[in-house]
PyMOL commands that place a pseudoatom at each C-alpha (Angstrom):
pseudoatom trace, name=CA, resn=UNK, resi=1, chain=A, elem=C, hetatm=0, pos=[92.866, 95.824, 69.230]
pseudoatom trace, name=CA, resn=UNK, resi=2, chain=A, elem=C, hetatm=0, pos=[94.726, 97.636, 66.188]
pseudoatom trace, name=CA, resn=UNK, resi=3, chain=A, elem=C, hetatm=0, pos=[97.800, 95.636, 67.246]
pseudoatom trace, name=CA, resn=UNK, resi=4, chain=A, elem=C, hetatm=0, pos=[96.309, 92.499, 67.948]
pseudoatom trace, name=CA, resn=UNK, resi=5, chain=A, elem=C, hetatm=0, pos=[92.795, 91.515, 67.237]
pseudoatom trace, name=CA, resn=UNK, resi=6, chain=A, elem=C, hetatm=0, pos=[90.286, 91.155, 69.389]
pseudoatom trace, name=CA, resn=UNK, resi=7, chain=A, elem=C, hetatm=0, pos=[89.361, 87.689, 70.936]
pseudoatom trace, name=CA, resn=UNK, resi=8, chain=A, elem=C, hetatm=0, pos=[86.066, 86.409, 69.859]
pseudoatom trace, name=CA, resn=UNK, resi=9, chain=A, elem=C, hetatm=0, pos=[84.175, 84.295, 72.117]
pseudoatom trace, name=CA, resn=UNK, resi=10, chain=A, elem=C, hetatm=0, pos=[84.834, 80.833, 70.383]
pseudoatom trace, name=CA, resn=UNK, resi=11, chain=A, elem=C, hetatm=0, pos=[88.620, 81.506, 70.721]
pseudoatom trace, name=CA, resn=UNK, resi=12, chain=A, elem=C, hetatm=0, pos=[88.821, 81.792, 74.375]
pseudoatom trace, name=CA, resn=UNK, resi=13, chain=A, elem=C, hetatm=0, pos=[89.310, 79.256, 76.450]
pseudoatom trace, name=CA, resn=UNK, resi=14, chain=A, elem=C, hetatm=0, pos=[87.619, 78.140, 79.473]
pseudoatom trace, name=CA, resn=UNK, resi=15, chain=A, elem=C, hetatm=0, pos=[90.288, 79.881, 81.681]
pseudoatom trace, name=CA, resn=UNK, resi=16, chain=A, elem=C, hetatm=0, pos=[89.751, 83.108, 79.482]
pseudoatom trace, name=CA, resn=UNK, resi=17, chain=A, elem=C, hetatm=0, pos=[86.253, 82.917, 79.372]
pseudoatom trace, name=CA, resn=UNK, resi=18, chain=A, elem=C, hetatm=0, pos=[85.820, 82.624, 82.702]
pseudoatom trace, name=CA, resn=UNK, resi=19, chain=A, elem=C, hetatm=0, pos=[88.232, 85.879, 83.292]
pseudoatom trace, name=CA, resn=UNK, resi=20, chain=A, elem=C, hetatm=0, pos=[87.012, 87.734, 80.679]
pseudoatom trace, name=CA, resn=UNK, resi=21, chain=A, elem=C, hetatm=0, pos=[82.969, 87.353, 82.408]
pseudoatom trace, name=CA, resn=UNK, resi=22, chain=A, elem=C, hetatm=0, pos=[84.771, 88.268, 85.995]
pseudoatom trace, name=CA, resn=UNK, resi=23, chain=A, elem=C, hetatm=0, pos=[86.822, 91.430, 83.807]
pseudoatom trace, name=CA, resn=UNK, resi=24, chain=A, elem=C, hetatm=0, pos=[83.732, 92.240, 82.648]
pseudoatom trace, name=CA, resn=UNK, resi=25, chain=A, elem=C, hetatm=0, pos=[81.492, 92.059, 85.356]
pseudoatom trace, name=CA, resn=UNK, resi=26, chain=A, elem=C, hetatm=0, pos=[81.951, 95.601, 87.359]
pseudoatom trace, name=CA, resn=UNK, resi=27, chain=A, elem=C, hetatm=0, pos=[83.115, 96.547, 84.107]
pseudoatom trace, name=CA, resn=UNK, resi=28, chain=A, elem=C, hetatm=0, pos=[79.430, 97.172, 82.412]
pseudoatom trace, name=CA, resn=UNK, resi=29, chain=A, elem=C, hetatm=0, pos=[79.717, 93.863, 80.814]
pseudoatom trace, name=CA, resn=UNK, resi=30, chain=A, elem=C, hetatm=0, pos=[83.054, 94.972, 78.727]
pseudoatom trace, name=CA, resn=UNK, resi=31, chain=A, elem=C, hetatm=0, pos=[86.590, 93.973, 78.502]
pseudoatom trace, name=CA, resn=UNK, resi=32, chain=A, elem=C, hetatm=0, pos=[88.471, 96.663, 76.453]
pseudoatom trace, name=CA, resn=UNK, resi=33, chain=A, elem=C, hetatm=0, pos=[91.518, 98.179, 76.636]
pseudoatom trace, name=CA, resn=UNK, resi=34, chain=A, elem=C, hetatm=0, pos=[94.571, 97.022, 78.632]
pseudoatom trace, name=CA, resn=UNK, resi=35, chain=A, elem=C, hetatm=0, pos=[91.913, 94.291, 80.091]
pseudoatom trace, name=CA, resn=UNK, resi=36, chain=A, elem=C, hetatm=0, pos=[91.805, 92.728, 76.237]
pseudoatom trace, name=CA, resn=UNK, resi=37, chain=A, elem=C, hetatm=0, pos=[95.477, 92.268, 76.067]
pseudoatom trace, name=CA, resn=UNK, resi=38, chain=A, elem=C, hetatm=0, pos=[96.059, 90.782, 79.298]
pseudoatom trace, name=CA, resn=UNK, resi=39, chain=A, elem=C, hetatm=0, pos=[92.994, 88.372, 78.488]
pseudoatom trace, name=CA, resn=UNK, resi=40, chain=A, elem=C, hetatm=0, pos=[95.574, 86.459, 75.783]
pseudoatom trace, name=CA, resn=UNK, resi=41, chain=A, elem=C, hetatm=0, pos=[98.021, 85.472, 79.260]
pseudoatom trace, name=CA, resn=UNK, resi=42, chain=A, elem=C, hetatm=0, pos=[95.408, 84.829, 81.825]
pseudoatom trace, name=CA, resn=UNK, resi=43, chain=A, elem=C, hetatm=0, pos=[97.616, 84.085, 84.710]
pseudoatom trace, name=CA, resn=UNK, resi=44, chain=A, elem=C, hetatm=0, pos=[98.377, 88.344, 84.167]
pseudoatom trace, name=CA, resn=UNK, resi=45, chain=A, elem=C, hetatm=0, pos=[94.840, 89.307, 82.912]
pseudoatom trace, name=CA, resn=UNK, resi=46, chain=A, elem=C, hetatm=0, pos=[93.728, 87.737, 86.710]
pseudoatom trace, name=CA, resn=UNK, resi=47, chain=A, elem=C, hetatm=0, pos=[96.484, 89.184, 88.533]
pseudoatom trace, name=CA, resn=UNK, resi=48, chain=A, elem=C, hetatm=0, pos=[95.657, 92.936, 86.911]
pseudoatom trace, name=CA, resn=UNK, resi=49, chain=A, elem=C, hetatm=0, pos=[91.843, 92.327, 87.517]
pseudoatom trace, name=CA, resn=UNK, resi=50, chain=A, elem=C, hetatm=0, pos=[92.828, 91.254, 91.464]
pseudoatom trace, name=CA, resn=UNK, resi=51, chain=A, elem=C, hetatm=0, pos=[94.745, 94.347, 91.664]
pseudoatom trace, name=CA, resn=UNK, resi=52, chain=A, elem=C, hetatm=0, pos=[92.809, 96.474, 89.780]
pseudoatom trace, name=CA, resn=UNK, resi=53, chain=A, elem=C, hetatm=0, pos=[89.584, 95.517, 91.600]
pseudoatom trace, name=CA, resn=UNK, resi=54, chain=A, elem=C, hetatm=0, pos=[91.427, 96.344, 94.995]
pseudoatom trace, name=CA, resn=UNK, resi=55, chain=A, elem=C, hetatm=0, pos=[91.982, 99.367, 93.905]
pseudoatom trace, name=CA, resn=UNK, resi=56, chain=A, elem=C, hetatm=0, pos=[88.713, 100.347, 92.398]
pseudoatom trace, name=CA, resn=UNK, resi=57, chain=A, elem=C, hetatm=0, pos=[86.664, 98.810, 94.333]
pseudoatom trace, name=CA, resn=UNK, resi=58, chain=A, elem=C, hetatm=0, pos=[88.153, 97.902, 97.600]
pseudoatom trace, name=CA, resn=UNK, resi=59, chain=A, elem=C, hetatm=0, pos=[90.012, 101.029, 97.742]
pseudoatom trace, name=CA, resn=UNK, resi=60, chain=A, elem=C, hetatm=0, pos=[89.905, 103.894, 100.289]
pseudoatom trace, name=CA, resn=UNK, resi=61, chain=A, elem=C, hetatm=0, pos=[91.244, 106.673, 98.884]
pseudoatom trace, name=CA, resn=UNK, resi=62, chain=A, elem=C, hetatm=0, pos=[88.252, 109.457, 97.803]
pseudoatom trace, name=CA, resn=UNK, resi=63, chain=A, elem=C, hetatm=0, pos=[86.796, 108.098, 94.775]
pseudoatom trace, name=CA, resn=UNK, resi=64, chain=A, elem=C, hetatm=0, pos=[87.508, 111.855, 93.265]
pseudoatom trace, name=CA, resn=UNK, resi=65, chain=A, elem=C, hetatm=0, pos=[90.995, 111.719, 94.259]
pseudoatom trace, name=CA, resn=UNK, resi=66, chain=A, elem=C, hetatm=0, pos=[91.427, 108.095, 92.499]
pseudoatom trace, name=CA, resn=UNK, resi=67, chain=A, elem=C, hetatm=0, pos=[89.740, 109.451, 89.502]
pseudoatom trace, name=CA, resn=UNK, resi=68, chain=A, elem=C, hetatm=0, pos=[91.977, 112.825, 89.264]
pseudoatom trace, name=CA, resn=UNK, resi=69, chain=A, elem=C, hetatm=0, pos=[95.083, 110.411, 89.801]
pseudoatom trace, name=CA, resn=UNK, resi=70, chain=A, elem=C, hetatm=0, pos=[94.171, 108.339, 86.764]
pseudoatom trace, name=CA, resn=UNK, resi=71, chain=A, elem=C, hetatm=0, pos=[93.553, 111.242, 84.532]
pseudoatom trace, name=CA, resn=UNK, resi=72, chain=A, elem=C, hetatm=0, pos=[96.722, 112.586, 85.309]
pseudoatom trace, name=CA, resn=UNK, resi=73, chain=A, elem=C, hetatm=0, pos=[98.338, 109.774, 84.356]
pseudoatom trace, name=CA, resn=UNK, resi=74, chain=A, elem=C, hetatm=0, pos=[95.950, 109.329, 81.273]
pseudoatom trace, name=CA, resn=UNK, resi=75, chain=A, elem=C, hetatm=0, pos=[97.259, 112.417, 79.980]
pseudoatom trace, name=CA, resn=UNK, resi=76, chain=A, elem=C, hetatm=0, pos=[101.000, 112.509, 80.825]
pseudoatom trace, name=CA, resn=UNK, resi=77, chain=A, elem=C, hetatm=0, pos=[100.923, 108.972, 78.588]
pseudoatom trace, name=CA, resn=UNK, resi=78, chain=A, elem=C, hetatm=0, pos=[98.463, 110.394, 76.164]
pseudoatom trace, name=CA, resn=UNK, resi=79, chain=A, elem=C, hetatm=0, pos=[96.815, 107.283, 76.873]
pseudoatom trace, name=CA, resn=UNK, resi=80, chain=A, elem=C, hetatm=0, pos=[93.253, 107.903, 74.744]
pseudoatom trace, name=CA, resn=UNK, resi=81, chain=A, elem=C, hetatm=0, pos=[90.905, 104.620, 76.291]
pseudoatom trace, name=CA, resn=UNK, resi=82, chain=A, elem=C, hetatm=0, pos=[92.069, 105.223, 79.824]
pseudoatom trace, name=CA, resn=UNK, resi=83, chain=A, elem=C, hetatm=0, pos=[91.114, 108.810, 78.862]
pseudoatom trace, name=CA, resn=UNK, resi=84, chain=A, elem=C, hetatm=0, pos=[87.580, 107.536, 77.447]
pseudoatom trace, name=CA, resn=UNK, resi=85, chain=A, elem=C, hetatm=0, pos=[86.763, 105.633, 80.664]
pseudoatom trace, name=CA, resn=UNK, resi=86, chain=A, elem=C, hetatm=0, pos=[87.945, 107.489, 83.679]
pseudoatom trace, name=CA, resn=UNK, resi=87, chain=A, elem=C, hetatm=0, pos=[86.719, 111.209, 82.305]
pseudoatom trace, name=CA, resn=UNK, resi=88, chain=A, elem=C, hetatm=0, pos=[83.183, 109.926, 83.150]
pseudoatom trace, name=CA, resn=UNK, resi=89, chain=A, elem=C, hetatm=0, pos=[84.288, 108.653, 85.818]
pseudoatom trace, name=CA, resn=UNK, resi=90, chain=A, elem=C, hetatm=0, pos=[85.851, 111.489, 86.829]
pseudoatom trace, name=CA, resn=UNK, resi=91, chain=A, elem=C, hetatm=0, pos=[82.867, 113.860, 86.535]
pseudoatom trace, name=CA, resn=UNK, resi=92, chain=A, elem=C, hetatm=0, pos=[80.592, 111.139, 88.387]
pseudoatom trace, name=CA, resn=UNK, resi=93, chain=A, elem=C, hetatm=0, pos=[83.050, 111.581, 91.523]
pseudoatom trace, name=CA, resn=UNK, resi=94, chain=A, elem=C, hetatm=0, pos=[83.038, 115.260, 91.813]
pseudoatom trace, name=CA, resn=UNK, resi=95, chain=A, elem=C, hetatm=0, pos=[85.877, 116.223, 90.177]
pseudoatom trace, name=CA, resn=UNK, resi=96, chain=A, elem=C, hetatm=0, pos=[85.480, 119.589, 88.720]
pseudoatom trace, name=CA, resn=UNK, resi=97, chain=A, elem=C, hetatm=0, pos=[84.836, 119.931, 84.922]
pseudoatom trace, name=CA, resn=UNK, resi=98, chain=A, elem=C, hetatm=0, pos=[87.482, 122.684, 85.002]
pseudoatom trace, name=CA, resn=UNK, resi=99, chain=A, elem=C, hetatm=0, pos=[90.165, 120.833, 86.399]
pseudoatom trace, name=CA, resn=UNK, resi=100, chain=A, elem=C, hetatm=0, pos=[89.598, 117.792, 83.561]
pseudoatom trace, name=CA, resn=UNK, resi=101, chain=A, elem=C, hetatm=0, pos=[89.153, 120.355, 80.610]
pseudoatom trace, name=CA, resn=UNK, resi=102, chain=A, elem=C, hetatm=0, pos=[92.403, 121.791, 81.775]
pseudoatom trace, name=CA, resn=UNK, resi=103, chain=A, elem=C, hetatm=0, pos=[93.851, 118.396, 82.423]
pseudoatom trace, name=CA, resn=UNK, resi=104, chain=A, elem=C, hetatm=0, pos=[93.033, 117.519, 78.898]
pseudoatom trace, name=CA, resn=UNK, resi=105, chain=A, elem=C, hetatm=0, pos=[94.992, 119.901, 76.937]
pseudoatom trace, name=CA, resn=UNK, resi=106, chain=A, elem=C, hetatm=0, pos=[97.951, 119.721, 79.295]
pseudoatom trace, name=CA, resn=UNK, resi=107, chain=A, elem=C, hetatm=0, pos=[97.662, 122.208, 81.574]
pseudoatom trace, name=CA, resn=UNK, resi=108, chain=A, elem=C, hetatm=0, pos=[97.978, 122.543, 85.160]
pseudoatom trace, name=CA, resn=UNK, resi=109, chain=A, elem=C, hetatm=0, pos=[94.386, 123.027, 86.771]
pseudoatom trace, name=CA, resn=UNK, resi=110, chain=A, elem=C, hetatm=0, pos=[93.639, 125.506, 88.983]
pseudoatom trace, name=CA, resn=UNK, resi=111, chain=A, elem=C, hetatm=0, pos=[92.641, 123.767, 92.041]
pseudoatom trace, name=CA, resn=UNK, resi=112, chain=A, elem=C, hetatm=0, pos=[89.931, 125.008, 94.440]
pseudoatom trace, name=CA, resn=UNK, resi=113, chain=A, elem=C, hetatm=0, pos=[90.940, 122.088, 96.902]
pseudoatom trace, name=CA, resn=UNK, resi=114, chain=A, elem=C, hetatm=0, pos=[93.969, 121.516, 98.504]
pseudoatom trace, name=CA, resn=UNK, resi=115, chain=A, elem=C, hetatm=0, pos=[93.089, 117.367, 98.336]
pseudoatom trace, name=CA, resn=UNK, resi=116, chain=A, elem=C, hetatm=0, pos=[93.319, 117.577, 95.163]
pseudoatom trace, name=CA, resn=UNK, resi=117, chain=A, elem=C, hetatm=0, pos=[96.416, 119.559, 94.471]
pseudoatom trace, name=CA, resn=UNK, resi=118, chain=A, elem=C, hetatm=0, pos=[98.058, 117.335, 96.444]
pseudoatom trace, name=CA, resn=UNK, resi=119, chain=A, elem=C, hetatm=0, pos=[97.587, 114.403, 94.560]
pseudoatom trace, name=CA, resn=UNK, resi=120, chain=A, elem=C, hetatm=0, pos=[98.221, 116.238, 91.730]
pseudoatom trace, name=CA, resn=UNK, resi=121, chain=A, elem=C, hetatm=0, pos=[101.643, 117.135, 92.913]
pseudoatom trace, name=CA, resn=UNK, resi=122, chain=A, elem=C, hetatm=0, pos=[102.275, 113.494, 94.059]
pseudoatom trace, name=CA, resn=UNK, resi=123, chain=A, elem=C, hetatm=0, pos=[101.617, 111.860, 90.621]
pseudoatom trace, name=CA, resn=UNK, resi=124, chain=A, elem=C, hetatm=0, pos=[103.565, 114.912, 88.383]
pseudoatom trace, name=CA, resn=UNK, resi=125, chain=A, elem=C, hetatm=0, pos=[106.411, 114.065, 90.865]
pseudoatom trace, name=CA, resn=UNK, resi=126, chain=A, elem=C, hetatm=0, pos=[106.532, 111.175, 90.643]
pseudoatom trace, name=CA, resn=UNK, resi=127, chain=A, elem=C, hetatm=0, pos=[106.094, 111.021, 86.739]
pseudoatom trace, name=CA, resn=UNK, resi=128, chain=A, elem=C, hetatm=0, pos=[109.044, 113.980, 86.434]
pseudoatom trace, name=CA, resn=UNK, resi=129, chain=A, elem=C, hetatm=0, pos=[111.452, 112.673, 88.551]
pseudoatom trace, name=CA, resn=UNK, resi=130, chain=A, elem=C, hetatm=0, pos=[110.817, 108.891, 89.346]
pseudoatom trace, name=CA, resn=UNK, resi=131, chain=A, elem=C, hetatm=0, pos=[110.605, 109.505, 92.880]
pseudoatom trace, name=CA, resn=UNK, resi=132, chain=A, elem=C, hetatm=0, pos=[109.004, 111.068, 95.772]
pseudoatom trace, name=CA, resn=UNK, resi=133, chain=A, elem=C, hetatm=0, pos=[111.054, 113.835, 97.597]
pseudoatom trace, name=CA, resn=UNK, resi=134, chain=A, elem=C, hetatm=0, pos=[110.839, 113.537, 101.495]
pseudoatom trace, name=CA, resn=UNK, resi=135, chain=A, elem=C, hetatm=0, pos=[109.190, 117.118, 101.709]
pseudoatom trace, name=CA, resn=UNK, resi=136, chain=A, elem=C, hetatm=0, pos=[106.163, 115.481, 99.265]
pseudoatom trace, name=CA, resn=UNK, resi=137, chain=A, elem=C, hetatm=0, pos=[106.358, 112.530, 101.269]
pseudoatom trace, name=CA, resn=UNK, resi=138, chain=A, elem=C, hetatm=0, pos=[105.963, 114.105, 104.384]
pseudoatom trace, name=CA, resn=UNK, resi=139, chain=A, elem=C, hetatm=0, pos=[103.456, 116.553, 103.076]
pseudoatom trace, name=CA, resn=UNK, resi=140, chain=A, elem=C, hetatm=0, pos=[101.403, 113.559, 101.712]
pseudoatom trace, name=CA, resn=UNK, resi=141, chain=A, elem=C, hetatm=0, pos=[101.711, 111.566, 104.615]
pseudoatom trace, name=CA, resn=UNK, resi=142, chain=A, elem=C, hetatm=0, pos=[100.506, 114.058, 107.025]
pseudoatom trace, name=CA, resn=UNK, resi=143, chain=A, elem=C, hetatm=0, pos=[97.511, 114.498, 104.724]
pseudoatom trace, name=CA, resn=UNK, resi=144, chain=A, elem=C, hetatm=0, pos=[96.319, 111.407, 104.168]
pseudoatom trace, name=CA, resn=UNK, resi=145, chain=A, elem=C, hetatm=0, pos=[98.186, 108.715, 106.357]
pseudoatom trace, name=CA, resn=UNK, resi=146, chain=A, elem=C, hetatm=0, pos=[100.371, 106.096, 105.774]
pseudoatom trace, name=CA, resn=UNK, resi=147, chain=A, elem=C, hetatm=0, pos=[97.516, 103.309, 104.160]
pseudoatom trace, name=CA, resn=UNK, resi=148, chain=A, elem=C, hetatm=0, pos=[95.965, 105.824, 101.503]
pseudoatom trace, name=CA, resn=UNK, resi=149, chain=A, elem=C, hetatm=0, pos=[99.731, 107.032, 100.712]
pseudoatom trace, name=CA, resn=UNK, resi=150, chain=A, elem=C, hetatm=0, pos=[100.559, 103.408, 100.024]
pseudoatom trace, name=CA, resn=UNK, resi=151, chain=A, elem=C, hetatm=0, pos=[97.025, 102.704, 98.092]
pseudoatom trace, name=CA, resn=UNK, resi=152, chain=A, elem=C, hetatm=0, pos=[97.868, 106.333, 96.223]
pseudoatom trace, name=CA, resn=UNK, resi=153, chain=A, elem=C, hetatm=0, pos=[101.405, 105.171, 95.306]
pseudoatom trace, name=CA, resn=UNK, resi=154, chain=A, elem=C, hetatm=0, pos=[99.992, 101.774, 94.152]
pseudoatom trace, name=CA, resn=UNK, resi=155, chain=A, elem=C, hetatm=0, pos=[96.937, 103.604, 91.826]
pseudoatom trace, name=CA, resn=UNK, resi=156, chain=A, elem=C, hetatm=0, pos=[99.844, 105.559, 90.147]
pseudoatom trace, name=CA, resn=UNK, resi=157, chain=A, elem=C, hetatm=0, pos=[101.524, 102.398, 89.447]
pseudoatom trace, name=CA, resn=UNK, resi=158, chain=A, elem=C, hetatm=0, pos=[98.485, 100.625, 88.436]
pseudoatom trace, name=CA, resn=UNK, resi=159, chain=A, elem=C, hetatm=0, pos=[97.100, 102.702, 86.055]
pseudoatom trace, name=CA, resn=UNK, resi=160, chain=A, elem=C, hetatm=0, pos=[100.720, 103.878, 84.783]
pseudoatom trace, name=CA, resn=UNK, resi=161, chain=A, elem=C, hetatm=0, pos=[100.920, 99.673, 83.827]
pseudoatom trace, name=CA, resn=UNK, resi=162, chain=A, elem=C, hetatm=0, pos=[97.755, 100.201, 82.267]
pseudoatom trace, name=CA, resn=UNK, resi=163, chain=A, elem=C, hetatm=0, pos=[98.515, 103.026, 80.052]
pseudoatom trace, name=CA, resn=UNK, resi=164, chain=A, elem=C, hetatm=0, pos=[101.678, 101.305, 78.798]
pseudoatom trace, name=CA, resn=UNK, resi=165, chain=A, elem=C, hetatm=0, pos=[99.696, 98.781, 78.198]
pseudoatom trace, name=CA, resn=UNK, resi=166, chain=A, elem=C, hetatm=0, pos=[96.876, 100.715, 76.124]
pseudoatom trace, name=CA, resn=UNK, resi=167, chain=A, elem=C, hetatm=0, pos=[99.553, 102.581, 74.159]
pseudoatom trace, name=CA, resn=UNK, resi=168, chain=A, elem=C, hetatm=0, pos=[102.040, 99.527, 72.812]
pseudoatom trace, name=CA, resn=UNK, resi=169, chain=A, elem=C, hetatm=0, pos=[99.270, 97.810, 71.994]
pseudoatom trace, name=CA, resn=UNK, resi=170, chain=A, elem=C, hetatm=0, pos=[96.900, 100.767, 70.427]
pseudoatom trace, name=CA, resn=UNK, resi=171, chain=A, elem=C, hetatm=0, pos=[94.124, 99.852, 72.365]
pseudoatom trace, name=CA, resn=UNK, resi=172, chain=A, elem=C, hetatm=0, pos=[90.971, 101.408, 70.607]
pseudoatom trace, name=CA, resn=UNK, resi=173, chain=A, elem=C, hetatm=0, pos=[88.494, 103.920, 72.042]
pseudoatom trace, name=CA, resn=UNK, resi=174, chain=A, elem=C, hetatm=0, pos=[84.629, 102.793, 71.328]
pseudoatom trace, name=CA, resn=UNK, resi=175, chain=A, elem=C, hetatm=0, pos=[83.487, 104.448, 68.191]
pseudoatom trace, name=CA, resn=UNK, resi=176, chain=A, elem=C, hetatm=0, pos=[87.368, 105.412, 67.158]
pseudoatom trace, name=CA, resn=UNK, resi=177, chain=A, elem=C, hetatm=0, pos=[87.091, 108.452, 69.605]
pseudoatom trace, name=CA, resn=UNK, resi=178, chain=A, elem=C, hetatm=0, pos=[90.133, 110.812, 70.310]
pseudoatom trace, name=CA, resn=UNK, resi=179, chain=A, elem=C, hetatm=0, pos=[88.802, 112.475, 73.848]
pseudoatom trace, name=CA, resn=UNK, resi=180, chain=A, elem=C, hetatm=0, pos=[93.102, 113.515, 74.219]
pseudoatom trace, name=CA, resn=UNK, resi=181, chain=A, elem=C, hetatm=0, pos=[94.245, 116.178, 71.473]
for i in range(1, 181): cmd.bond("trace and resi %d" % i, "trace and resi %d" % (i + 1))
show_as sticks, trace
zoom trace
């Protein structure tokens, strides 16, 4: 971390290690980013992973949706690692390479799917003005029903944590990469 340092393995304890090998598990064996600042307070670093996991990996919502949600949000925080991560991610789900690129340097995609400007729409919204008008409401609900609204709702604020997270506490991108301009 450029903030705070890293944890080595002889400084955790056996409440971190054992969280950091559960982080890092679905996580290709890694624990960067917001992950390696909650691992200092372990009674948060296991309530994020709970959450995050339910999200990620329990999680209904279209895995391309999820992805496009998180980007959004990666880029309205300028957030660099949760950038890094979810772009591949991103790609691997379907999402269109034109709708990232555009993404990326701020811009509002043109969107070949109405799925997908929808969620778009949801996360601006609520990013612009804190809330969720009844006419997006409505227009989400009839879309994609009251669970995946909730579990869409819950991803925004999720990964919104997470790039707060990332940005106070500069988390670094592997190899110093700036995928955000």
């Amino acid at each position: 971390m450029s903030r705070l340092p890293a944890l080595t393995p002889d400084q955790l304890t056996p409440e971190q290690k054992r969280l950091h090998d559960e982080i890092a598990g679905p996580r290709h064996g890694s624990v960067g980013g917001p992950f390696a600042v909650w691992l200092r307070v372990p009674r948060i670093a296991d309530a994020a992973n709970r959450m995050g996991n339910s999200l990620r990996l329990d999680g209904k919502l279209d895995r391309r949706l999820f992805e496009l949600a998180i980007l959004v949000i990666a880029r309205h925080w300028s957030a660099q690692y949760e950038w890094f991560v979810h772009e591949k991610a991103a790609l691997a789900a379907g999402l269109g390479r034109d709708v990232i690129e555009a993404l990326r340097l701020g811009q509002a995609p043109s969107f070949a799917r109405d799925d997908e400007r929808l969620v778009y729409d949801v996360v601006r919204e609520l990013q612009q003005t804190r809330t969720l008008g009844q006419a997006s409401f409505d227009r989400a609900l009839a879309a994609l029903g009251p669970d995946l609204v909730i579990e869409l709702v819950s991803v925004i604020g999720f990964y919104t944590t997470a790039a707060m997270m990332i940005n106070a506490f500069d988390a670094p991108v592997p190899g110093g990469a700036k995928p955000l301009p």
